[in-house]
C-alpha positions as CSV (number, residue, x, y, z in Angstrom):
1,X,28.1,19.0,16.5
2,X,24.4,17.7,15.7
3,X,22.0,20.5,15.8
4,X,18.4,19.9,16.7
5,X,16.0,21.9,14.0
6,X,12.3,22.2,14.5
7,X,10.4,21.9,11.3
8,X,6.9,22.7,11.0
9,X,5.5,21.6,7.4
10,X,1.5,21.6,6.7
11,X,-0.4,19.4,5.0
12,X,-3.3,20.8,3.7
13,X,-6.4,18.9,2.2
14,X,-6.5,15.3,1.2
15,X,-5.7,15.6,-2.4
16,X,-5.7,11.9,-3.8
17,X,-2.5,11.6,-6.7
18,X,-2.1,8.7,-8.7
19,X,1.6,8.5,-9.4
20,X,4.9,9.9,-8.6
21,X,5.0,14.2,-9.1
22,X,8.2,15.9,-9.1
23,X,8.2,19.4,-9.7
24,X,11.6,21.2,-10.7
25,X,11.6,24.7,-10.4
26,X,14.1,27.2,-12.0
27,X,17.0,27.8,-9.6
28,X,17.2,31.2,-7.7
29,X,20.6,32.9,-7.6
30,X,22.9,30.7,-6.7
31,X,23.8,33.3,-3.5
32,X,20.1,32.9,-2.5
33,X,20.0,29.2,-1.7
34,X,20.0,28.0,1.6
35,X,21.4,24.7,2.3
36,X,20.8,22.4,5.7
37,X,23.6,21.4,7.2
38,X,25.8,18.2,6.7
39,X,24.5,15.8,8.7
40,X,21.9,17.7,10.5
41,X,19.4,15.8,12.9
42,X,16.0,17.2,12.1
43,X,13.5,17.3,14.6
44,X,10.3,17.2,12.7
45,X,6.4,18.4,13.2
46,X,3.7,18.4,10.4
47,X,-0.1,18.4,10.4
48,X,-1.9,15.7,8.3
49,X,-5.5,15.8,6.6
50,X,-6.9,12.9,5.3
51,X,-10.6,12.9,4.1
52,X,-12.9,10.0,4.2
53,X,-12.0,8.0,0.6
54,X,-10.9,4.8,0.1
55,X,-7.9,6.7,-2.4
56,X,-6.4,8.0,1.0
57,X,-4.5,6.8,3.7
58,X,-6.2,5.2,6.7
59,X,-8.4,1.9,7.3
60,X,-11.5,1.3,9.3
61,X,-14.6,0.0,8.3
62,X,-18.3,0.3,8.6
63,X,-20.1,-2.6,9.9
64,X,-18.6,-6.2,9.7
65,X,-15.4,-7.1,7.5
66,X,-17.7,-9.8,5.5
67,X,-20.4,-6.9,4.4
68,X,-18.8,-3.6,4.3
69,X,-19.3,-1.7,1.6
70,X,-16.6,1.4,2.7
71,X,-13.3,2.1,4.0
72,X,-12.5,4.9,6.4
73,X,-9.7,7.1,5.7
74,X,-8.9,7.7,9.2
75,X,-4.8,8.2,11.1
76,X,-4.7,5.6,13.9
77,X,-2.0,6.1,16.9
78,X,1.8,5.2,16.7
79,X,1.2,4.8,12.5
80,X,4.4,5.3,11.1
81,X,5.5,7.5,8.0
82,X,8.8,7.0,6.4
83,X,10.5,10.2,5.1
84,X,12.6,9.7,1.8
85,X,15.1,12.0,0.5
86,X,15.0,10.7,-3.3
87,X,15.8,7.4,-2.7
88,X,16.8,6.7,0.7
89,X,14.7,6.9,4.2
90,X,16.3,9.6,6.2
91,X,14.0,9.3,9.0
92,X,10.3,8.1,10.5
93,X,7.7,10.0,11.7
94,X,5.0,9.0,14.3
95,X,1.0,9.6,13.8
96,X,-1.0,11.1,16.8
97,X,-4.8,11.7,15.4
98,X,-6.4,14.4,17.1
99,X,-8.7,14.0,19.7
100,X,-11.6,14.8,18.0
101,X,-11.0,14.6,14.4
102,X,-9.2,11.4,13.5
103,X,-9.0,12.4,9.7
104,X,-6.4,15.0,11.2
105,X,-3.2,13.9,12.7
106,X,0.3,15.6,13.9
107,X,3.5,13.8,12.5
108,X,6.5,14.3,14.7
109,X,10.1,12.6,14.4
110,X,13.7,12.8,13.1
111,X,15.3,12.9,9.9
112,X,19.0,12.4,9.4
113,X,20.0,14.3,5.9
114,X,23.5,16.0,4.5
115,X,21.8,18.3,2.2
116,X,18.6,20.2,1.9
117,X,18.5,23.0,-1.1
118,X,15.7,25.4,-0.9
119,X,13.5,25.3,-4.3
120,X,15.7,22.6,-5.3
121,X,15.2,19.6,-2.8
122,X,11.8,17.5,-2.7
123,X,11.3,14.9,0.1
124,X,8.4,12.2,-0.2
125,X,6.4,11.0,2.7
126,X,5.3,6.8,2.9
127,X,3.2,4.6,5.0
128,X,3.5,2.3,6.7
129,X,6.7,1.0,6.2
130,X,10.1,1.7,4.5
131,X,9.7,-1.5,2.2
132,X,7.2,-1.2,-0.5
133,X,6.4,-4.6,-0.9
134,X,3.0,-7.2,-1.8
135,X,4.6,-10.8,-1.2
136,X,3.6,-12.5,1.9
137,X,0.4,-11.7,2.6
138,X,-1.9,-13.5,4.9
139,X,-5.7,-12.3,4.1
140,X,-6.1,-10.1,7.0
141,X,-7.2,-6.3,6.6
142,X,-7.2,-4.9,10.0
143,X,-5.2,-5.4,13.2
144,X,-3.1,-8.6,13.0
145,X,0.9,-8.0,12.7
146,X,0.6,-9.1,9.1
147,X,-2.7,-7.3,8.5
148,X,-2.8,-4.9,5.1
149,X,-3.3,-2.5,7.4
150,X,-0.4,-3.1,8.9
151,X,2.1,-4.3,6.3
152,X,0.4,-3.6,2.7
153,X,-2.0,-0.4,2.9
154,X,0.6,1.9,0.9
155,X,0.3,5.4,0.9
156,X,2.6,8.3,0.0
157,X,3.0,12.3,-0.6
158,X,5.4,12.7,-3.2
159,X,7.3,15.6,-4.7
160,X,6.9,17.7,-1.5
161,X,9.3,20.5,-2.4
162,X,11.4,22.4,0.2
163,X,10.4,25.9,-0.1
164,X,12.8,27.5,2.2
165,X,15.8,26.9,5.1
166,X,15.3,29.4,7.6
167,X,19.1,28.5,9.5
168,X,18.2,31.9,11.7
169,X,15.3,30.1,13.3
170,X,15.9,27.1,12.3
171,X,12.8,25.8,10.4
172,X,12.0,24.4,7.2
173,X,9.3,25.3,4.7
174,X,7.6,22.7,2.0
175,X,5.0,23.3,-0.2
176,X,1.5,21.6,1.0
177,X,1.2,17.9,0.4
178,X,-1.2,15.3,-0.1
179,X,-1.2,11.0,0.5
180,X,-2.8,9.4,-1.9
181,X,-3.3,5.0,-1.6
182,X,-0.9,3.3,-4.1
183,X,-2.9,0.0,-4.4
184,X,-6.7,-1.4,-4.5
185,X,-7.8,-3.8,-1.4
186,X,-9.8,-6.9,-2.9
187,X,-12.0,-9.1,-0.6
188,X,-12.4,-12.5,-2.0
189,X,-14.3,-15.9,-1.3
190,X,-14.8,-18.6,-3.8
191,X,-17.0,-21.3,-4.8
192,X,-16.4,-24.1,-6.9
193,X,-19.0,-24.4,-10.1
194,X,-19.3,-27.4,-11.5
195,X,-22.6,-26.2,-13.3
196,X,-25.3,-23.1,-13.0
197,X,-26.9,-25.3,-10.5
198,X,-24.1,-26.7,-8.5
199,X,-21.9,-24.2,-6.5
200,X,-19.9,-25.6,-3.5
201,X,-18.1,-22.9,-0.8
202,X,-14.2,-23.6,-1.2
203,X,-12.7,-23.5,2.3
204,X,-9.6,-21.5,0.9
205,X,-6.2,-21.7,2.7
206,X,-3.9,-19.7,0.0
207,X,-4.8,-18.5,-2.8
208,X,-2.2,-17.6,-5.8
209,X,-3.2,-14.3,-8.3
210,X,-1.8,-14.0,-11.9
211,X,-2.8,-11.2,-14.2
212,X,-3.3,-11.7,-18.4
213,X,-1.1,-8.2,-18.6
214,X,1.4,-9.2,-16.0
215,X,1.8,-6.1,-13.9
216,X,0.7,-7.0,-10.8
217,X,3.8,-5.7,-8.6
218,X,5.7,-8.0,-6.3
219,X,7.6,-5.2,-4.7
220,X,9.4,-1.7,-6.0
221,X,11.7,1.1,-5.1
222,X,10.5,4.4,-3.8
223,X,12.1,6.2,-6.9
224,X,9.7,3.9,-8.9
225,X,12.9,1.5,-9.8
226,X,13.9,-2.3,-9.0
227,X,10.7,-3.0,-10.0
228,X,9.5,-6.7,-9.8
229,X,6.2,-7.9,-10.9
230,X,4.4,-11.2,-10.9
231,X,2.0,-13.4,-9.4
232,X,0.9,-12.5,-5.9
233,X,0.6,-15.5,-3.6
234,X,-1.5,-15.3,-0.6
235,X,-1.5,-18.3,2.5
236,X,-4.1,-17.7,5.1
237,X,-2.8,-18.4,9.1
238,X,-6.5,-21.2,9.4
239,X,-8.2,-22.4,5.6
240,X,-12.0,-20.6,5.6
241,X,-15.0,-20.2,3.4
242,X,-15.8,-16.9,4.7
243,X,-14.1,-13.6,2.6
244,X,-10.4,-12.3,3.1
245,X,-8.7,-9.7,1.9
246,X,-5.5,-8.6,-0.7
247,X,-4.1,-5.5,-1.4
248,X,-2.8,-5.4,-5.1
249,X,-0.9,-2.9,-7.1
250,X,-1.1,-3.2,-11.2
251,X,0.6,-1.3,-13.2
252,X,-1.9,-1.2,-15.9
253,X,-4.4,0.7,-14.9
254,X,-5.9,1.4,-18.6
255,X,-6.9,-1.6,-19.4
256,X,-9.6,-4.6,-18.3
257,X,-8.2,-8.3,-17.9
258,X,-8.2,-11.4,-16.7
259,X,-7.3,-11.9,-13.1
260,X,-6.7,-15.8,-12.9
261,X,-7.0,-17.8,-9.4
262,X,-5.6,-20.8,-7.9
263,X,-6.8,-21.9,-4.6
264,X,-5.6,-24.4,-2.7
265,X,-8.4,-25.5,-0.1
266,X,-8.0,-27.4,3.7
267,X,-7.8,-30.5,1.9
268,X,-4.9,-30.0,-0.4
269,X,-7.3,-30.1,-3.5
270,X,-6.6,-27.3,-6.2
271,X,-9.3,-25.1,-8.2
272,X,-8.5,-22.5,-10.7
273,X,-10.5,-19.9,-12.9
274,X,-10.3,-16.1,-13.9
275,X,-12.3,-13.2,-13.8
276,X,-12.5,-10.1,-15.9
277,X,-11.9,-6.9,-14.0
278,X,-12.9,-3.9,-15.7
279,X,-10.6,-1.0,-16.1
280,X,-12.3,1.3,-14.0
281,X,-12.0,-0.8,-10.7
282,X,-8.0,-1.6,-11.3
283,X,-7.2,1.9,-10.3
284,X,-5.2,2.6,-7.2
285,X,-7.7,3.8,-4.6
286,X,-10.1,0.8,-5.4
287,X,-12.0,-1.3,-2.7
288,X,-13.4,-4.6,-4.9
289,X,-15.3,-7.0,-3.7
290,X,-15.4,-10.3,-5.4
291,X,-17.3,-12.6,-2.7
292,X,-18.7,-15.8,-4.4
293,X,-16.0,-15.7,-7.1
294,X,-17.0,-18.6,-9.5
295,X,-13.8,-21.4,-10.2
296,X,-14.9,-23.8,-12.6
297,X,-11.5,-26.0,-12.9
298,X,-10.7,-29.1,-10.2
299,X,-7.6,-30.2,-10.5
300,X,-6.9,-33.9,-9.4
301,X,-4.3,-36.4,-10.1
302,X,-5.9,-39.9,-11.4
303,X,-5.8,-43.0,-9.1
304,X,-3.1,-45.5,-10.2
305,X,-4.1,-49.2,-9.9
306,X,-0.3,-49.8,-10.2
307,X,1.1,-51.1,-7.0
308,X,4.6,-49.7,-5.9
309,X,7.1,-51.8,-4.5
310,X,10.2,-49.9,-4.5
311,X,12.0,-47.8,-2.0
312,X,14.1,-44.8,-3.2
Protein backbone atom coordinates (compact mmCIF):
# COMPACT_ATOMS: atom_id res chain seq x y z
CA UNK A 1 0.00 0.00 0.00
CA UNK A 2 1.19 3.65 -1.11
CA UNK A 3 2.02 5.71 1.83
CA UNK A 4 1.67 9.48 1.80
CA UNK A 5 5.07 11.16 3.32
CA UNK A 6 5.32 14.86 4.03
CA UNK A 7 8.74 16.26 3.12
CA UNK A 8 9.79 19.48 4.13
CA UNK A 9 13.22 20.53 2.45
CA UNK A 10 14.64 24.32 2.66
CA UNK A 11 16.20 26.10 0.28
CA UNK A 12 18.17 28.61 1.57
CA UNK A 13 19.85 31.62 -0.33
CA UNK A 14 20.09 32.01 -4.07
CA UNK A 15 23.50 30.63 -4.60
CA UNK A 16 24.10 30.88 -8.54
CA UNK A 17 26.20 27.30 -9.67
CA UNK A 18 27.48 26.94 -13.00
CA UNK A 19 27.51 23.24 -13.67
CA UNK A 20 26.48 19.96 -12.36
CA UNK A 21 27.72 19.30 -8.30
CA UNK A 22 27.56 15.90 -6.90
CA UNK A 23 28.77 15.43 -3.65
CA UNK A 24 29.57 11.78 -2.40
CA UNK A 25 29.93 11.38 1.10
CA UNK A 26 31.59 8.38 2.98
CA UNK A 27 28.84 5.83 3.80
CA UNK A 28 27.69 5.55 7.51
CA UNK A 29 27.32 2.07 8.93
CA UNK A 30 25.63 0.20 6.84
CA UNK A 31 22.88 -0.49 10.00
CA UNK A 32 22.48 3.29 10.11
CA UNK A 33 21.03 3.94 6.65
CA UNK A 34 17.62 4.65 6.23
CA UNK A 35 16.02 3.71 2.99
CA UNK A 36 12.40 5.13 1.63
CA UNK A 37 10.21 2.67 0.75
CA UNK A 38 9.71 0.85 -2.69
CA UNK A 39 7.51 2.67 -4.44
CA UNK A 40 6.56 5.29 -2.00
CA UNK A 41 4.37 8.32 -3.11
CA UNK A 42 5.99 11.46 -1.67
CA UNK A 43 4.05 14.26 -0.86
CA UNK A 44 6.45 17.05 -1.10
CA UNK A 45 6.83 20.88 0.48
CA UNK A 46 10.02 23.12 0.12
CA UNK A 47 10.73 26.84 0.42
CA UNK A 48 12.50 28.54 -2.52
CA UNK A 49 14.84 31.79 -2.49
CA UNK A 50 15.74 33.38 -5.50
CA UNK A 51 17.55 36.76 -5.47
CA UNK A 52 17.21 39.36 -8.07
CA UNK A 53 20.14 38.15 -10.80
CA UNK A 54 19.79 37.40 -14.14
CA UNK A 55 22.06 33.89 -13.13
CA UNK A 56 18.79 32.79 -11.24
CA UNK A 57 15.61 31.43 -11.99
CA UNK A 58 12.67 33.77 -12.72
CA UNK A 59 11.84 36.41 -15.65
CA UNK A 60 10.34 39.80 -15.50
CA UNK A 61 11.54 42.89 -16.71
CA UNK A 62 12.04 46.49 -16.08
CA UNK A 63 10.53 48.76 -18.42
CA UNK A 64 9.65 47.69 -22.13
CA UNK A 65 11.05 44.33 -23.71
CA UNK A 66 12.85 46.60 -26.59
CA UNK A 67 15.01 48.79 -23.85
CA UNK A 68 15.43 46.84 -20.78
CA UNK A 69 18.58 46.64 -19.43
CA UNK A 70 17.58 43.85 -16.45
CA UNK A 71 15.90 40.73 -15.74
CA UNK A 72 14.03 39.92 -12.52
CA UNK A 73 14.69 36.84 -10.84
CA UNK A 74 11.26 36.50 -9.49
CA UNK A 75 8.85 32.75 -8.99
CA UNK A 76 5.55 33.31 -10.86
CA UNK A 77 2.33 31.09 -9.97
CA UNK A 78 1.61 27.45 -11.17
CA UNK A 79 5.68 27.46 -12.43
CA UNK A 80 6.67 24.05 -12.49
CA UNK A 81 9.86 22.22 -11.16
CA UNK A 82 10.75 18.78 -12.29
CA UNK A 83 12.37 16.56 -9.53
CA UNK A 84 14.97 14.05 -10.94
CA UNK A 85 16.26 11.11 -9.21
CA UNK A 86 19.69 10.81 -11.27
CA UNK A 87 18.34 10.49 -14.42
CA UNK A 88 14.70 10.15 -14.44
CA UNK A 89 11.78 12.67 -13.32
CA UNK A 90 10.11 11.13 -10.40
CA UNK A 91 7.75 13.85 -9.91
CA UNK A 92 6.67 17.85 -10.40
CA UNK A 93 6.43 20.38 -8.11
CA UNK A 94 4.21 23.54 -8.29
CA UNK A 95 5.44 27.25 -7.44
CA UNK A 96 3.25 29.50 -5.23
CA UNK A 97 5.40 32.96 -4.56
CA UNK A 98 4.52 34.50 -1.51
CA UNK A 99 2.33 37.17 -1.12
CA UNK A 100 4.66 39.65 -0.48
CA UNK A 101 8.04 38.58 -1.48
CA UNK A 102 7.95 36.98 -4.99
CA UNK A 103 11.77 36.15 -4.78
CA UNK A 104 10.41 33.55 -2.22
CA UNK A 105 8.15 30.77 -3.23
CA UNK A 106 6.66 27.34 -1.58
CA UNK A 107 7.17 24.18 -3.91
CA UNK A 108 4.60 21.50 -3.16
CA UNK A 109 3.86 18.14 -5.14
CA UNK A 110 4.56 14.37 -5.56
CA UNK A 111 7.36 12.22 -6.28
CA UNK A 112 7.08 8.59 -7.19
CA UNK A 113 10.69 6.90 -6.14
CA UNK A 114 11.72 3.05 -5.12
CA UNK A 115 14.71 4.08 -3.19
CA UNK A 116 15.98 6.98 -1.18
CA UNK A 117 19.49 6.27 0.91
CA UNK A 118 20.20 8.73 3.47
CA UNK A 119 23.85 10.41 2.85
CA UNK A 120 23.90 8.37 -0.16
CA UNK A 121 20.97 9.65 -2.46
CA UNK A 122 21.05 13.18 -4.26
CA UNK A 123 17.96 14.45 -6.12
CA UNK A 124 18.20 17.54 -8.63
CA UNK A 125 15.49 20.15 -9.00
CA UNK A 126 14.70 21.67 -12.90
CA UNK A 127 12.52 24.32 -14.39
CA UNK A 128 10.39 24.64 -16.29
CA UNK A 129 10.04 21.48 -17.98
CA UNK A 130 11.21 17.81 -17.96
CA UNK A 131 12.90 18.24 -21.51
CA UNK A 132 15.98 20.30 -21.60
CA UNK A 133 15.79 21.38 -24.94
CA UNK A 134 16.76 24.85 -27.37
CA UNK A 135 15.20 23.85 -30.90
CA UNK A 136 12.00 25.48 -31.77
CA UNK A 137 12.07 28.67 -30.56
CA UNK A 138 9.95 31.47 -31.66
CA UNK A 139 11.59 34.93 -30.29
CA UNK A 140 9.35 35.52 -27.53
CA UNK A 141 10.70 36.06 -23.83
CA UNK A 142 7.67 36.39 -21.75
CA UNK A 143 4.10 35.02 -21.66
CA UNK A 144 3.32 33.30 -24.97
CA UNK A 145 2.98 29.28 -24.80
CA UNK A 146 6.27 29.14 -26.66
CA UNK A 147 7.85 32.06 -24.72
CA UNK A 148 11.59 31.36 -23.15
CA UNK A 149 10.01 31.96 -20.28
CA UNK A 150 7.84 29.35 -20.75
CA UNK A 151 9.71 26.69 -22.66
CA UNK A 152 13.58 27.72 -22.65
CA UNK A 153 14.50 29.67 -19.36
CA UNK A 154 16.39 26.56 -17.74
CA UNK A 155 17.22 26.49 -14.31
CA UNK A 156 18.21 23.71 -11.92
CA UNK A 157 19.49 22.74 -8.14
CA UNK A 158 21.68 19.97 -8.51
CA UNK A 159 23.37 17.58 -6.17
CA UNK A 160 20.81 18.14 -3.42
CA UNK A 161 21.84 15.31 -1.09
CA UNK A 162 19.32 13.43 1.16
CA UNK A 163 20.52 13.97 4.58
CA UNK A 164 18.15 11.80 6.49
CA UNK A 165 14.72 9.38 6.28
CA UNK A 166 12.95 9.93 9.25
CA UNK A 167 10.26 6.66 8.44
CA UNK A 168 8.97 7.52 12.32
CA UNK A 169 7.59 10.74 11.13
CA UNK A 170 7.77 10.34 7.97
CA UNK A 171 9.89 13.28 6.56
CA UNK A 172 12.91 13.74 4.60
CA UNK A 173 15.90 15.95 5.16
CA UNK A 174 18.34 17.44 2.12
CA UNK A 175 21.05 19.59 2.47
CA UNK A 176 20.12 23.37 1.41
CA UNK A 177 20.02 24.02 -2.31
CA UNK A 178 20.35 26.63 -4.79
CA UNK A 179 18.98 27.21 -8.82
CA UNK A 180 21.20 28.60 -10.78
CA UNK A 181 20.14 29.69 -14.93
CA UNK A 182 21.84 27.11 -17.31
CA UNK A 183 21.78 29.37 -20.48
CA UNK A 184 22.30 33.30 -21.51
CA UNK A 185 19.00 35.12 -23.12
CA UNK A 186 20.10 37.21 -26.29
CA UNK A 187 17.93 39.99 -27.71
CA UNK A 188 18.57 40.62 -31.29
CA UNK A 189 17.59 42.96 -34.31
CA UNK A 190 19.53 43.35 -37.40
CA UNK A 191 20.36 45.69 -40.12
CA UNK A 192 21.71 45.11 -43.38
CA UNK A 193 25.15 47.19 -44.06
CA UNK A 194 25.97 47.66 -47.28
CA UNK A 195 28.55 50.42 -46.28
CA UNK A 196 29.32 52.75 -43.00
CA UNK A 197 26.74 54.95 -44.40
CA UNK A 198 24.07 52.74 -45.58
CA UNK A 199 22.29 50.57 -42.93
CA UNK A 200 18.77 49.21 -43.74
CA UNK A 201 16.38 47.61 -40.68
CA UNK A 202 15.95 43.79 -41.75
CA UNK A 203 12.30 42.84 -41.06
CA UNK A 204 13.51 39.34 -39.65
CA UNK A 205 11.13 36.28 -39.77
CA UNK A 206 13.78 33.44 -38.59
CA UNK A 207 16.82 33.70 -37.90
CA UNK A 208 19.45 30.58 -37.96
CA UNK A 209 22.71 30.79 -35.23
CA UNK A 210 25.99 28.87 -35.78
CA UNK A 211 28.97 29.12 -33.48
CA UNK A 212 33.00 29.05 -34.85
CA UNK A 213 33.43 26.39 -31.69
CA UNK A 214 30.34 24.48 -32.30
CA UNK A 215 28.85 24.05 -28.83
CA UNK A 216 25.88 25.70 -28.96
CA UNK A 217 23.51 22.90 -27.41
CA UNK A 218 20.45 21.64 -29.36
CA UNK A 219 19.19 19.69 -26.45
CA UNK A 220 20.82 17.28 -23.48
CA UNK A 221 20.08 14.86 -20.73
CA UNK A 222 19.69 15.90 -17.14
CA UNK A 223 22.77 13.64 -16.15
CA UNK A 224 24.68 15.94 -18.64
CA UNK A 225 24.50 12.96 -21.46
CA UNK A 226 22.77 12.53 -25.04
CA UNK A 227 24.12 15.54 -25.68
CA UNK A 228 23.43 17.17 -29.13
CA UNK A 229 24.86 20.44 -30.31
CA UNK A 230 24.55 22.60 -33.32
CA UNK A 231 23.06 25.36 -34.94
CA UNK A 232 20.00 26.94 -33.26
CA UNK A 233 17.24 27.97 -35.68
CA UNK A 234 14.78 30.44 -34.59
CA UNK A 235 11.22 31.24 -36.88
CA UNK A 236 9.27 34.13 -35.48
CA UNK A 237 5.03 33.61 -35.45
CA UNK A 238 4.86 37.58 -37.75
CA UNK A 239 8.56 38.84 -39.65
CA UNK A 240 9.63 42.31 -37.60
CA UNK A 241 12.32 44.87 -37.39
CA UNK A 242 11.81 45.43 -33.85
CA UNK A 243 14.26 43.09 -31.25
CA UNK A 244 13.38 39.39 -30.21
CA UNK A 245 14.73 37.19 -28.02
CA UNK A 246 16.97 33.58 -27.79
CA UNK A 247 17.97 31.70 -25.04
CA UNK A 248 21.31 29.81 -25.85
CA UNK A 249 23.45 27.39 -24.02
CA UNK A 250 27.34 26.99 -25.19
CA UNK A 251 29.37 24.76 -23.87
CA UNK A 252 32.41 26.82 -24.25
CA UNK A 253 32.31 29.24 -21.98
CA UNK A 254 36.23 29.99 -21.94
CA UNK A 255 36.64 31.22 -25.00
CA UNK A 256 35.46 34.39 -27.43
CA UNK A 257 34.06 33.48 -30.99
CA UNK A 258 32.28 34.05 -33.78
CA UNK A 259 28.57 33.83 -33.57
CA UNK A 260 27.43 33.65 -37.38
CA UNK A 261 23.70 34.75 -38.47
CA UNK A 262 21.48 33.99 -41.25
CA UNK A 263 18.21 35.82 -41.48
CA UNK A 264 15.65 35.24 -43.62
CA UNK A 265 13.47 38.49 -43.89
CA UNK A 266 9.36 38.91 -44.95
CA UNK A 267 10.42 38.74 -48.38
CA UNK A 268 12.27 35.55 -48.57
CA UNK A 269 15.64 37.37 -49.15
CA UNK A 270 18.68 35.98 -47.10
CA UNK A 271 21.51 38.07 -45.19
CA UNK A 272 24.32 36.56 -43.22
CA UNK A 273 27.25 37.86 -41.03
CA UNK A 274 28.99 37.12 -37.56
CA UNK A 275 29.82 38.71 -34.53
CA UNK A 276 32.54 38.21 -31.97
CA UNK A 277 31.17 37.54 -28.50
CA UNK A 278 33.60 37.97 -25.85
CA UNK A 279 34.18 35.24 -23.36
CA UNK A 280 32.96 37.05 -20.48
CA UNK A 281 29.27 37.43 -21.89
CA UNK A 282 29.01 33.59 -23.08
CA UNK A 283 28.56 32.56 -19.57
CA UNK A 284 25.35 30.96 -18.38
CA UNK A 285 23.53 33.67 -16.41
CA UNK A 286 24.20 36.27 -19.30
CA UNK A 287 21.49 38.74 -20.56
CA UNK A 288 23.15 40.14 -24.13
CA UNK A 289 21.89 42.56 -26.08
CA UNK A 290 22.82 42.75 -29.66
CA UNK A 291 20.09 45.30 -31.12
CA UNK A 292 21.39 46.76 -34.53
CA UNK A 293 23.53 43.73 -35.22
CA UNK A 294 25.45 44.64 -38.51
CA UNK A 295 24.93 41.69 -41.63
CA UNK A 296 27.02 42.72 -44.45
CA UNK A 297 26.20 39.56 -46.86
CA UNK A 298 22.85 39.63 -49.33
CA UNK A 299 22.35 36.61 -50.74
CA UNK A 300 20.43 36.58 -54.14
CA UNK A 301 20.20 34.21 -57.01
CA UNK A 302 21.00 35.96 -60.48
CA UNK A 303 18.20 36.61 -63.01
CA UNK A 304 18.27 34.00 -65.92
CA UNK A 305 17.37 35.56 -69.43
CA UNK A 306 16.86 31.84 -70.33
CA UNK A 307 13.29 31.13 -71.01
CA UNK A 308 11.87 27.62 -69.71
CA UNK A 309 9.73 25.61 -71.64
CA UNK A 310 9.50 22.38 -70.11
CA UNK A 311 7.20 20.83 -67.58
CA UNK A 312 8.66 18.21 -65.17
Amino acid sequence: MKKNIYVLLALVGAIAWTGCMREELAPEDPREQLTAAADSVWAVTLQAVKKDAPDTKGLAIEGEEATTTTLKSIWKAGEEVKVFLESTCIGTLTATPDAEDAHKATLSGTVTTTALVAGTSTITLLTPRETWDYTGQVGTLLEAPNSIEKMYHYTAATGVKVTAVDTEHNTITTENASFANQQSIYRFSFRYKKSEESKTPITAKSLTITSANGHLVQSQAVDGYSLAEGPIAVTLSAASADPFFVALRNGDETNAEALTFTVIDADGVTFRGSKTIPAEYKRSGSFVSAKNASLDQRLQLAQSTTGVDTVL
